[in-house]
N, C-alpha and C positions, 0 to 999 in steps of 0.2 A: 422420532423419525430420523430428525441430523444423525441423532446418536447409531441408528442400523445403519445411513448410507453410510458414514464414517467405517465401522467394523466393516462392511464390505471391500470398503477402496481398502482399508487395510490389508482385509484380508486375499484380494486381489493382489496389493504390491509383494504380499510374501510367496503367491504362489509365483510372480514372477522371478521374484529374488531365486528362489530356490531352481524354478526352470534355468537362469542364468547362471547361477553357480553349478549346477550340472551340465550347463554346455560348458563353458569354460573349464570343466573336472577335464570332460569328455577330449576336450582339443588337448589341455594337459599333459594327457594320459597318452593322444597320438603323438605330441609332437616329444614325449621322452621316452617312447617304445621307439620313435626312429633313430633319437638319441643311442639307444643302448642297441639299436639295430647299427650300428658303425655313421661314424662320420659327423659333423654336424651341418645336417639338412637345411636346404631351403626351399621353400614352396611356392608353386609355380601356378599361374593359370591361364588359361588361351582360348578363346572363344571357337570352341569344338566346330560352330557351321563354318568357320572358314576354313579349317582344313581339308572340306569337303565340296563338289559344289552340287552332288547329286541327293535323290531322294531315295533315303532307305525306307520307306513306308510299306514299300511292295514287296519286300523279304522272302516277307512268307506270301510269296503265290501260291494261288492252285491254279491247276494241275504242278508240283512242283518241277523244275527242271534244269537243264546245266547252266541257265539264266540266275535262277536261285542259287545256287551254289556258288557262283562267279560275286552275286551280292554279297553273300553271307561272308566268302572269303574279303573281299574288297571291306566291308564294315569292322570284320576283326580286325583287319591291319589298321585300318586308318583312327579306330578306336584305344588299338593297344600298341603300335608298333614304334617308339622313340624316332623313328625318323624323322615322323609327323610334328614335331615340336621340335627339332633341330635345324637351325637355321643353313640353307647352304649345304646340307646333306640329301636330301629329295631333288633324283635328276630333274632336270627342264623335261623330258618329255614324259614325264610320269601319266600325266592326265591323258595325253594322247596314248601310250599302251593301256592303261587303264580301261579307257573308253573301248579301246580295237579289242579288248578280254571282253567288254562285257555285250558288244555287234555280235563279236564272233561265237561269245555261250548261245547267243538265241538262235542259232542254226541245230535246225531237228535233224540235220543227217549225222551231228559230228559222232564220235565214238570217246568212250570212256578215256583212251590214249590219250584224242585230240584232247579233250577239252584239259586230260592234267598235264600238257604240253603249254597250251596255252594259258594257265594257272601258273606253270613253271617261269614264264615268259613275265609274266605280269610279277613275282616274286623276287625277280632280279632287281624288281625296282627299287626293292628296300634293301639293296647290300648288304645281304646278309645271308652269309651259309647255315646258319640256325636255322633261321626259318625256311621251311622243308612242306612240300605232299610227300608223304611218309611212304603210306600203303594203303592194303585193305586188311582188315582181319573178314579171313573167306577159307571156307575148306581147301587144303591142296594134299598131293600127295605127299609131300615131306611135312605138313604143317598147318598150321593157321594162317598163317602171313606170308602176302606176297607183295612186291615192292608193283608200287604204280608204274615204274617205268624201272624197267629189267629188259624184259623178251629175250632173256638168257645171257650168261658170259662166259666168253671166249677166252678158251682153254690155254692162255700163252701169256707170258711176262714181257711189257716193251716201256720203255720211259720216254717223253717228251723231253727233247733238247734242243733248244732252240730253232724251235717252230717244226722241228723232224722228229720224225717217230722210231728209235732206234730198239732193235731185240736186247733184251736184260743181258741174254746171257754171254754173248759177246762184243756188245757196245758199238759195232763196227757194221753191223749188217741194218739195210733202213728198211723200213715200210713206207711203201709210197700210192697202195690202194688196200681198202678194207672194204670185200662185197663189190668191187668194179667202180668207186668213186676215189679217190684222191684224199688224203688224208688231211690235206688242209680246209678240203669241203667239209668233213668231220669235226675238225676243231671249230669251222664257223659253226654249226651245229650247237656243240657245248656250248661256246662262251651265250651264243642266245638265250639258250635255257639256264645255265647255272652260275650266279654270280661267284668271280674269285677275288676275294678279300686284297690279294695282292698276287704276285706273278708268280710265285712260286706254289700259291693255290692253284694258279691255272695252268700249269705245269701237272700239278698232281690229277685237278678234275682232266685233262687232254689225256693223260698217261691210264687213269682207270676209266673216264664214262666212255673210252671210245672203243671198246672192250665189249659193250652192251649191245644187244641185238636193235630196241627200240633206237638208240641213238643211230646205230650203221641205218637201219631202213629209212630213220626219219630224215635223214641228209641222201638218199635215191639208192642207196647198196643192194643188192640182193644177197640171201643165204636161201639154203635149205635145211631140214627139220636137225641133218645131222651136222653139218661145219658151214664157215663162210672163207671164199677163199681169198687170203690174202697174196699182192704180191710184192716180193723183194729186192734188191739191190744191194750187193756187196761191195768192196771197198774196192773190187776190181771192177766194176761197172758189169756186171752178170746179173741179168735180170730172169726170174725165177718164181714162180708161180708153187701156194703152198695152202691144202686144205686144212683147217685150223678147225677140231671139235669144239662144242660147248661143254662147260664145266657139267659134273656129273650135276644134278639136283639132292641128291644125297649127301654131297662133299660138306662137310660140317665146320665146325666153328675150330680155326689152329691154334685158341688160346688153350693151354693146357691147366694153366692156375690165372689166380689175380696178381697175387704177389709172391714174392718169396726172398730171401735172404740167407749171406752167407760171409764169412770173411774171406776175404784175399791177403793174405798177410797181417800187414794191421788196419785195413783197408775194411769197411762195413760198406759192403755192394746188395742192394735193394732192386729185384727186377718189377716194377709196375706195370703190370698189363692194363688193367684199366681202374678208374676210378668209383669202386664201390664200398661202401663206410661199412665195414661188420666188423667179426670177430678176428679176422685175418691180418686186418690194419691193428688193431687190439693187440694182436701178438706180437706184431714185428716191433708195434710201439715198447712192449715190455722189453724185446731183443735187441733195439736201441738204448734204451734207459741202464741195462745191464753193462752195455760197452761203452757208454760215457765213463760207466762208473770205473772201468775197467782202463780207461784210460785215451778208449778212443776218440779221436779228433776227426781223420778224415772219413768221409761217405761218397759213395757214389751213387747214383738214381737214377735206372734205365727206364726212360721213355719212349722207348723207339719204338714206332704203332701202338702208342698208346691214346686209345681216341677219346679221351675225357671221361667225366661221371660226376659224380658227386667231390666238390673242391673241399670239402673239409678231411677226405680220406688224405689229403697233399697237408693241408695244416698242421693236423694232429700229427704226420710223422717229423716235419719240422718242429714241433712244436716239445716233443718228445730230445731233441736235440739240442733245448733250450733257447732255441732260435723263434721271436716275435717276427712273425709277417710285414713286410710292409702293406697297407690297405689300397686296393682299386679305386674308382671313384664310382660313383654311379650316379645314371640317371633312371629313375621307374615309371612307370606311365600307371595310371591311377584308375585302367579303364575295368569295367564288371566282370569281367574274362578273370583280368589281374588277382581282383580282389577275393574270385572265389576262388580260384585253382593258386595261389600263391598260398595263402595263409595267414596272409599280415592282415587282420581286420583295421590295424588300424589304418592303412590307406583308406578304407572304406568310410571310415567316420570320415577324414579329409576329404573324399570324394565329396561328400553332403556340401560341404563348403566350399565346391567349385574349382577345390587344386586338383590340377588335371596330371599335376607328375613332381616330382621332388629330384634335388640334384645333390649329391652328397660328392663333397671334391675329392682326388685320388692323395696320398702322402705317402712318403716313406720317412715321415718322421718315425710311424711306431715300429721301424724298424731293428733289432736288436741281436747282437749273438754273442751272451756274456759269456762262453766257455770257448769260444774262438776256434767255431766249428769249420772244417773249409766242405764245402760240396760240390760234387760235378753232376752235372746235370746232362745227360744224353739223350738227344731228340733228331727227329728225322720229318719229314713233311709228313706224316701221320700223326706229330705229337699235338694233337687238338686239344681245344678248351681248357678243360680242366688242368692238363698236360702243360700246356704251352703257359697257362697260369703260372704252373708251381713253378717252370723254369724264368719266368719273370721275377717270383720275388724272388729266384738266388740273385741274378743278376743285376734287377734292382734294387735290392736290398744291401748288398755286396757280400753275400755269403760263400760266394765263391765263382762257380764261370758255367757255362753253357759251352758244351762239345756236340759238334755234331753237323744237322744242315737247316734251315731257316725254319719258322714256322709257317704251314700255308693258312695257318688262322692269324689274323689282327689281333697285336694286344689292345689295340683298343678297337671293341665289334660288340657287336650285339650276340645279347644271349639270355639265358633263362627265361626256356619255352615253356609257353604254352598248351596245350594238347585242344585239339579242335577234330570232330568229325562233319562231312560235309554234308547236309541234311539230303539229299536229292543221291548223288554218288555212292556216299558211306566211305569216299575216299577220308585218311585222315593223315593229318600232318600236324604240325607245331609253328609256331610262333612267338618272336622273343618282345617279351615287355621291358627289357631293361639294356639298357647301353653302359658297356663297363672301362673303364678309365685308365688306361693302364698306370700303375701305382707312382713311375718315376714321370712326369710331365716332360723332362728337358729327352726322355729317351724315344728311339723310332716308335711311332704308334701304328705302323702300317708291318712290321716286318720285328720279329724278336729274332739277331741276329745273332749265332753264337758266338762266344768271344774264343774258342777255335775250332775254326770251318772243316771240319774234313767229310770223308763219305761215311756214315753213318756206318754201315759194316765194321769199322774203323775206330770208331768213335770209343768202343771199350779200351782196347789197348791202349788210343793215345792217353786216355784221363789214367789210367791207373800209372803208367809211364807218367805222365805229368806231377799224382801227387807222391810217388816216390821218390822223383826228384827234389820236391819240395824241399827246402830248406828252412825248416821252422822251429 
């Protein structure tokens, strides 16, 4: 009888050995996938109910409604959004809009508008232009998709200059109503609903959302089905009244290509429209690699309106240049959202063990450019994300210089969304699970400034004038 309980507790300690040798494979295995996922990681954990002080239990009510939807959105942020575990970044009065989102969803009069107005309002909290209510996918006449807040745009070019609304096309003439309200009643408007990273984002949201039908009406404007009318001021003090159409609904997309390339002398000029990783990047990479061999040194890289994509389409063409990146830092948030629309299982295993997010520091030690490559890099307050990335590691890396005008994106801001539809609406939008670092610590993190400032338009001529000058 000793002798069976003996084989038992034995054979009990092996089945734990063996349970214990396989968690421990298991963390192993996560904590050197994050390894070879860049950086070396540290693991975090925070007791989830304080970040929170409400009850998600009631999610999924029935009858569903813009009460549900206001939850649903409220749990994904506070479950995936880095804010939430950064000290000192979540305003003071979060919990107060928070709470006035989730009063105001239980009103049975509001309208789909209202409540992605007030969802927009509530999303400003987490400073962040990433995360977005997107649209709907819904039959239209041009399409599938329509933007939750559009209500049409206004057929005219103006830019925001300090705090006034001037016409594009001669700089000199103002806007000072749009729809019979005042234009700075408009800007208060935007900055409510849409966070700007920094001034030169809210320069850009001022200059295009006040352009938009929902924003003129939501600040008291009127239009009609065909124009809204604005009125003018000239530099002679001539005030002037002017019906202004909506853009056709037909009027399509102005990118004509993604990429494309050519020489300018002995100059390899690269035009990036947006950032998408296929065969096109494939080629320019081989038409790079061809004029190293050939002898070329300088490059130029036009970003201007180029609104991000995928950041490995920006690596692989430095990378082709023989130029090593300097790396971001990151922080991830480890929430279920993350784990299944990311990819990385192994946060998942981590999740089990209660890390609620990992912090991977920014360097530019892996910085390198052994063929002593120079790059110009040209960007305009369009060059987002991915864009505003590639122009950071020239700059912080020291690969060469940024021409052009600021970014309205942070290099250091949240990103890499998420996809979310709203169970009640069907409204859908994104959400960023990861805060990214920008790569040099000692440079601005609110503003990638170019190291020379001109007007964009501009911005070709000077760099290729600049590296012709070059004395190298």
């Amino acid at each position: 009888m000793r002798y069976l309980k003996a084989r038992k507790r034995k054979k009990r300690l092996k089945i734990f050995l063996i349970l214990f040798l396989i968690i421990l494979a298991i963390i192993a295995t996560a904590v050197f996938a994050l390894w070879h996922f860049g950086g070396r990681p540290s693991l975090h954990s925070v007791d989830a109910s304080q970040m929170r002080t409400m009850d998600f239990l009631d999610i999924d009510m029935y009858p569903q409604s813009f009460a549900t939807d206001a939850l649903h959105l409220i749990r994904l942020a506070e479950e995936s959004h880095p804010i939430f575990v950064l000290g000192g970044w979540l305003p003071k009065d979060y919990e107060a809009i928070r709470d006035e989102f989730l009063i105001y969803a239980r009103n049975e009069d509001i309208t789909k508008l209202d409540f992605a107005f007030a969802a927009m309002r509530y999303i400003t909290t987490l400073r962040d232009s990433h995360t977005s209510l997107n649209g709907m996918n819904m039959p239209t006449e041009s399409g599938s998709w329509k933007p939750i807040i559009s209500g049409g745009r206004l057929d005219i070019d103006w830019q925001e200059q300090n705090g006034k609304l001037f016409l594009t096309d001669d700089d000199i003439t103002e806007v000072i109503e749009i729809g019979g309200v005042s234009v700075e009643q408009i800007f208060v408007v935007i900055d409510r609903y849409f966070y700007p990273e920094n001034e030169f984002c809210r320069r850009q949201n001022h200059s295009n959302l006040s352009r938009l039908g929902d924003i003129i009406e939501r600040a008291g404007g009127y239009m009609t089905n065909d124009s809204v009318q604005i009125t003018l001021v000239d530099n002679q003090g001539e005030v002037v009244t002017k019906d202004v159409p909506w853009v056709s609904e037909d009027a399509g997309s102005s990118r004509e290509f993604i990429i494309r390339h050519e020489m300018i002398d002995d100059i390899f000029f690269i035009d990036l429209r947006v950032f998408i990783y296929g065969e096109h990047i494939t080629e320019t990479v081989q038409a790079i690699e061809v004029a190293i061999e050939n002898g070329t040194r300088e490059f130029v890289i036009d970003l201007r309106g180029n609104s991000g994509g995928s950041s490995w389409a920006g690596e692989r063409l430095l990378g082709a240049m023989g130029i090593t990146i300097p790396q971001h830092g990151m922080l991830v948030r480890t929430s279920q959202l993350a784990i299944e629309q990311g990819g990385m299982w192994h946060l998942g295993i981590l999740n089990w063990f209660g890390v609620d997010y990992i912090i991977m520091p920014p360097t530019i030690d892996t910085a390198s450019n052994p063929d002593d490559i120079l790059v110009s890099v040209l960007t305009d307050a369009s060059s987002y994300s991915s864009a505003m990335w590639m122009a950071s590691w020239v700059q912080d890396g020291g690969f060469g210089n940024v021409i052009g005008s600021p970014s309205r994106n942070a290099p250091t801001s949240f990103g890499n969304v998420l996809q979310y539809t709203l169970p009640y609406s069907g409204i859908e939008g994104a959400i960023s699970y990861v805060q990214w670092l920008r790569p040099d610590e000692n440079a601005n993190p609110l503003v990638l400034m170019p190291d020379i400032l001109v007007h964009p338009k501009d911005a070709l001529d000077v760099a290729l004038e600049y590296l012709h000058n070059m004395n190298r």
